[in-house]
SEVEX-272300 format. One record per atom (N, C-alpha, C): residue in one letter; x, y, z. Coordinates in pm, whole numbers, plus 32768, in hexadecimal, padded with zeros to 4 digits. Atoms other than C-alpha are relative to their C-alpha. Layout:
SEVEX-272300
aXYZ/...
//
This chain:
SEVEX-272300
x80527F898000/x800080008000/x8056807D8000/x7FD27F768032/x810C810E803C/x804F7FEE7F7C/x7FEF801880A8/x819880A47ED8/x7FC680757FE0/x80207FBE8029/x808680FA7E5D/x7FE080BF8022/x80157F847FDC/x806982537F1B/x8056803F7FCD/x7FB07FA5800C/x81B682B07EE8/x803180127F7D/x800F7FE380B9/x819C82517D4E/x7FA8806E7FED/x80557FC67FFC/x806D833A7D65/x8032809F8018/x7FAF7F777FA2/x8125845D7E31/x8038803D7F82/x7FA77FDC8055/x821B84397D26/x7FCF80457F8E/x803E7FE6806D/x8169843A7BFB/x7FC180758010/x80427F807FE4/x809E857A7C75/x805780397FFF/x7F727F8B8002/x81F186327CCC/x80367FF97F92/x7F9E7FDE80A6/x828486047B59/x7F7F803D7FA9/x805A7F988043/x8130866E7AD0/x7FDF807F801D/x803F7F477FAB/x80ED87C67B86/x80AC80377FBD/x7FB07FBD8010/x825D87F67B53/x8021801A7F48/x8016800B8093/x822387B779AF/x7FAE804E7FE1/x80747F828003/x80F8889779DB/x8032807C8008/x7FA87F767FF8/x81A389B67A65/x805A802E7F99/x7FAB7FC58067/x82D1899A797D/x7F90802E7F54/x803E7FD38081/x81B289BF7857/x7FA980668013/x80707F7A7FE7/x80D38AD478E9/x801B80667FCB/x7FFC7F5C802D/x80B88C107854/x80248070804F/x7FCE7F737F7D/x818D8D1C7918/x7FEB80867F8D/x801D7F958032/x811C8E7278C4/x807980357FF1/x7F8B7FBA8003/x82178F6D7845/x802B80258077/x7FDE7FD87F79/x8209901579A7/x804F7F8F8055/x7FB880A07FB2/x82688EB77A30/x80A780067FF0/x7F8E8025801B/x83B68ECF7974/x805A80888022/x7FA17F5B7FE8/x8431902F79B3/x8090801C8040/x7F8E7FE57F92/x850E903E7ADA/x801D7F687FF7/x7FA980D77FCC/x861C8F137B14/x7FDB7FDE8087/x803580657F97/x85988E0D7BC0/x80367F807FCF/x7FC88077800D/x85B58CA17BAA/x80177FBB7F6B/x805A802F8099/x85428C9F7A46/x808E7FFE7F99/x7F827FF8803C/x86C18CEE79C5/x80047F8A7FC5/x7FD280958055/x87118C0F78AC/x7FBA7F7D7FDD/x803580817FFE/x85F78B3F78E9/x7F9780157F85/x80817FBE8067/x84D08AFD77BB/x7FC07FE1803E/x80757FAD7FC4/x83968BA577E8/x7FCC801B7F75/x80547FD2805E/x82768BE17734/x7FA5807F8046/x803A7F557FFB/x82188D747717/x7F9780087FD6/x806E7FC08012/x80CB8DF476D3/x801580AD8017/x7FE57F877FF2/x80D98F2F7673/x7FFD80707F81/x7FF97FBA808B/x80BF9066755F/x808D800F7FE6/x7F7B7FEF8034/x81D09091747C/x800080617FAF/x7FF17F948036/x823391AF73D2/x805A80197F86/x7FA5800B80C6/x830191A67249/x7FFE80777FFD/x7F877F8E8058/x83C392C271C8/x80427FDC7FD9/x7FAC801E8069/x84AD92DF70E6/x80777FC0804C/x7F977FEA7FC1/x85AF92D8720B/x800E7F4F8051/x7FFD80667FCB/x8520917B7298/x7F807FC8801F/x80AB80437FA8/x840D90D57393/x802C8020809F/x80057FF27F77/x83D1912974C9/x7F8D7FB58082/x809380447FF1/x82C4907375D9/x803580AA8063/x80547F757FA7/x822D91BA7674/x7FF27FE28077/x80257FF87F65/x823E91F67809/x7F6C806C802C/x804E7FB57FBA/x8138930877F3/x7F68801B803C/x8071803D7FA4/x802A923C7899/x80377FEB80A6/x7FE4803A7F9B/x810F91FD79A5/x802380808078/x7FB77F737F9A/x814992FA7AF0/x804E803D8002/x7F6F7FE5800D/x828992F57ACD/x802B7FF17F81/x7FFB801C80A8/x82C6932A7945/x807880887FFC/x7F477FDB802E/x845193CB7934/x801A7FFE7FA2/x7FD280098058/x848B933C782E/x7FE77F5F7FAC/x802B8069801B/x8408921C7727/x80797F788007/x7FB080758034/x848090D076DC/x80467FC97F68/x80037FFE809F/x853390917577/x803D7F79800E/x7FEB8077801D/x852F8F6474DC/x80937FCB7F89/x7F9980048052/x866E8EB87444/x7FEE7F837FCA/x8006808C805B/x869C8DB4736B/x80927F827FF9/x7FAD80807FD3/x87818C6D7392/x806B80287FA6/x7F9D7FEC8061/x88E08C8772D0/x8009806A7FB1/x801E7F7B8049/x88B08E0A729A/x80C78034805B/x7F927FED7F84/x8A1F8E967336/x7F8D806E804B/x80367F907FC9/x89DB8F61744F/x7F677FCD8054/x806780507FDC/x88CC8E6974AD/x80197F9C8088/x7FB380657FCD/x891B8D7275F1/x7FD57F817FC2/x7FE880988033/x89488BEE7597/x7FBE7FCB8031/x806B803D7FFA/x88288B2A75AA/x7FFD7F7E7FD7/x7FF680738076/x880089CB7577/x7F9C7FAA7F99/x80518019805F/x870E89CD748B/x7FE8805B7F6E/x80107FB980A0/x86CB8A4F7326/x7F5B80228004/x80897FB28040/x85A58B327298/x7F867F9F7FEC/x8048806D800A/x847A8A3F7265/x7FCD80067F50/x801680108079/x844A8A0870DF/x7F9B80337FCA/x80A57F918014/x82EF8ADD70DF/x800E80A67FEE/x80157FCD7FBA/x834C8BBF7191/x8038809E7FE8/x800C7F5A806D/x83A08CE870A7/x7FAF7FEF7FA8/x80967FFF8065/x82808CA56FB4/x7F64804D8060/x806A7F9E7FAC/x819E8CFD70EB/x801B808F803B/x7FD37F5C7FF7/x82528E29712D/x7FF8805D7F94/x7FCD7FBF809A/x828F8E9D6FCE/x7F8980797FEF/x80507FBA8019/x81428F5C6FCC/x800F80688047/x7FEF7FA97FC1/x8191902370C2/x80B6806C8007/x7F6F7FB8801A/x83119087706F/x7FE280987FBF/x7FF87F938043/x833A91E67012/x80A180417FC7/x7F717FE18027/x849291FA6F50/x801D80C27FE5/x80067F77802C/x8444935A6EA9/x7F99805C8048/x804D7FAF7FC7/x83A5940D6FC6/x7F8C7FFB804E/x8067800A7FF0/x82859412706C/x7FE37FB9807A/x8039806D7FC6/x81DD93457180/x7FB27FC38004/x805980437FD3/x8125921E71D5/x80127FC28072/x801E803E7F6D/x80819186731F/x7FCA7F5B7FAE/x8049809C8018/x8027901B7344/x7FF87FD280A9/x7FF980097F78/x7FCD8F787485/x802D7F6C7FE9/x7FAF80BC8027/x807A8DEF7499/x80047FE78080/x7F9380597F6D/x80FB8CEB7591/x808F7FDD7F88/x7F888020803B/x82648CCB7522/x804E7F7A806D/x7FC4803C7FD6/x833C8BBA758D/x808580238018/x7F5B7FE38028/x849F8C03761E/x802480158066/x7FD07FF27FB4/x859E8C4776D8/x80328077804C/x7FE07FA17FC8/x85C08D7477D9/x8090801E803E/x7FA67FCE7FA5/x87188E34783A/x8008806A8026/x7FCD7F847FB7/x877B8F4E7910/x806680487FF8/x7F887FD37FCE/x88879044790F/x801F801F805E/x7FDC7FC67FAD/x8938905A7A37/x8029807C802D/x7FA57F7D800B/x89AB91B87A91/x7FF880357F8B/x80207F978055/x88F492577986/x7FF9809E8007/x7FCA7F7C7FEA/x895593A8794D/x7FAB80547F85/x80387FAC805A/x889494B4787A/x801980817FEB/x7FFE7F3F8007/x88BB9623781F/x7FDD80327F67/x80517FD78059/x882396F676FD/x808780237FC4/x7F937F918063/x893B975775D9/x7FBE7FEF7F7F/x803480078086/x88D697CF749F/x7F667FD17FCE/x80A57FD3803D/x87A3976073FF/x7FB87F90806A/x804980187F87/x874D96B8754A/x80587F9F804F/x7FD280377F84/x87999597764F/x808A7F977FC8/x7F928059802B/x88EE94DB764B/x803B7FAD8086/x7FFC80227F6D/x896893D0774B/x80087F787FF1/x7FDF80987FF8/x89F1926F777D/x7FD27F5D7FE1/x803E802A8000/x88C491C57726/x7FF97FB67F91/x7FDD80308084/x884F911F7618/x7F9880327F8F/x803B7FD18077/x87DD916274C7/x8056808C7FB5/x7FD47F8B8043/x880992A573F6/x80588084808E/x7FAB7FBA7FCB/x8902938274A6/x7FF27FF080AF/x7FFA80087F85/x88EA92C575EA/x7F6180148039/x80527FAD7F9A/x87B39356765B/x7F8C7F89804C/x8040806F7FAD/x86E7920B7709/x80307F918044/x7FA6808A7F84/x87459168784B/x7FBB7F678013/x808580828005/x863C904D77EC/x7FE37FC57F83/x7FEF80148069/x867C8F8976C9/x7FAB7F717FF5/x805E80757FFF/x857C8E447652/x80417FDC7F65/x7FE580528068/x86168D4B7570/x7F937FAD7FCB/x80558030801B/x85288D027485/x80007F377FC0/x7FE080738021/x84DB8B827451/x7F8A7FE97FBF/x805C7FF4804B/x83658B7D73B7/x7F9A803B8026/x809A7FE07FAB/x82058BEC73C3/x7FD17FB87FF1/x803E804B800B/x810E8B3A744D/x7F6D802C7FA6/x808B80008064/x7FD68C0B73AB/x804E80A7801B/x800F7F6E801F/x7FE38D8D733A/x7F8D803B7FB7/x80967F8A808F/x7ECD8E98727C/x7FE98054806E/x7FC67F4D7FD4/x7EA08FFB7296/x7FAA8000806F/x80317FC17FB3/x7E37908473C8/x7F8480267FFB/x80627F908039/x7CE390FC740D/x7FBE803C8080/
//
């Protein structure tokens, strides 16, 4: 009989903990470093295309500093991930890219991996923010390695 209890125990503790790792953490969820460093996570959240990139938008969240930008696997300048892009997973984006200008929103769950900069540093030069971070001239201490989406379409 405790066998079976403690097969039971078990089996419940690897499912809740398979659950969790697949739940939907809101952008706000990922913001500040926490435990989530390095680990994958699936985001829910708006995203934002310009010419310049993607961003998932904080400005639902209390504390919205500064967004999240998304990077892509084997980009330099990207951290090392051990996984590759998912074979879709620019065809579902593609509608929303804006190479020559412009923006688009989309709201998604993305799949991927969250890092932090430690001792991120910022200050305004020139045609705006510059600073240790990552992406275009440094400027985001909160970088999401993209690995796929699970569903996206526009916002409403």
């Amino acid at each position: 009989m405790r066998t079976i209890i403690l097969l039971v125990t078990a089996v419940s503790a690897v499912a809740s903990v398979r659950h969790a790792r697949s739940a939907e953490l809101s952008v706000c969820d990922i913001v500040h470093p926490a435990k989530l460093s390095g680990q994958e996570v699936q985001v829910i959240g708006r995203i934002v295309f310009t010419m310049h990139g993607a961003v998932l938008t904080t400005d639902s969240c209390a504390d919205h500093d500064y967004d999240v930008l998304i990077l892509y696997p084997d980009i330099v300048g990207t951290p090392t991930v051990p996984f590759k892009l998912e074979p879709d997973t620019i065809e579902r984006l593609r509608p929303y890219f804006r190479p020559s200008g412009g923006t688009a929103t989309a709201c998604a769950v993305l799949r991927g991996q969250v890092f932090y900069k430690s001792g991120f540093r910022s200050k305004t030069l020139g045609g705006g923010p510059q600073g240790n971070g990552f992406g275009p001239r440094g400027a985001f201490p909160v970088g999401f390695v993209l690995k796929g989406v699970s569903r996206i379409n526009d916002c409403k």
